[in-house]
C-alpha positions in Angstrom: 113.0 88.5 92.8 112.9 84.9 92.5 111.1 82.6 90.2 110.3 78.8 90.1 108.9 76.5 87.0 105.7 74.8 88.0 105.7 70.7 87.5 103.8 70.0 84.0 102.7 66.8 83.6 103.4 64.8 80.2 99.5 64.0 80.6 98.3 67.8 81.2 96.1 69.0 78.6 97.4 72.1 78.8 100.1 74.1 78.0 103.1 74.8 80.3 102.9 77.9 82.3 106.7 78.5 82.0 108.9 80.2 85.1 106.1 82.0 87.7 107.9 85.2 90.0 107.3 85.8 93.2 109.0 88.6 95.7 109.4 88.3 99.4 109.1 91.3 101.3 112.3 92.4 103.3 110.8 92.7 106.5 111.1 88.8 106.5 114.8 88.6 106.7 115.4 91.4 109.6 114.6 89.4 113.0 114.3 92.8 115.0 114.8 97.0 114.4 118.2 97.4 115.3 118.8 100.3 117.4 119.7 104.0 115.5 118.0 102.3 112.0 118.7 104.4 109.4 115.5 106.6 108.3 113.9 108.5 105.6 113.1 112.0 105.9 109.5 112.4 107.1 108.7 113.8 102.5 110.4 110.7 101.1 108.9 108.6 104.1 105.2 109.5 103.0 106.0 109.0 99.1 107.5 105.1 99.6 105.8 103.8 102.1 108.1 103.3 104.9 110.1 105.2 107.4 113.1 102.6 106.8 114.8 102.1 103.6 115.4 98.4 104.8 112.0 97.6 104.6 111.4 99.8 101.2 111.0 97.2 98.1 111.3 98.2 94.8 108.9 95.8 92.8 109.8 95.2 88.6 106.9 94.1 86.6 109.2 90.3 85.5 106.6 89.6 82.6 106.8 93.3 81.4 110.3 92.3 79.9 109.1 89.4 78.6 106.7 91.2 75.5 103.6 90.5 77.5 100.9 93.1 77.2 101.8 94.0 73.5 
């Protein structure tokens, strides 16, 4: 997970939007499949997604820790 704060100006109307989240998948920082990658069993495959648990992602709502949707 990473996150950034967006430039508010001291003229912007407004109200600063605070630190914004973003994920990057991880297919982005594996150039190539390697030969004998490891796999999921053809069950687990189905349920996540993805026959490689390189390229499985785990996403985490970042506002839901935050008290948003109280």
């Amino acid at each position: 997970m990473k996150a950034y704060r967006p430039f508010h100006s001291q003229y912007d109307p407004c109200n600063p939007i605070g630190e914004k989240y973003y994920s990057t998948p991880p297919n982005l920082y594996i150039g190539f499949q390697p030969p004998n990658f490891q796999q999921y069993p053809a069950k687990e495959a189905l349920m996540k997604g993805t026959l490689w648990p390189a390229f499985w992602d785990y996403y985490e709502n970042p506002y839901e820790s935050k008290g948003k949707g109280r």
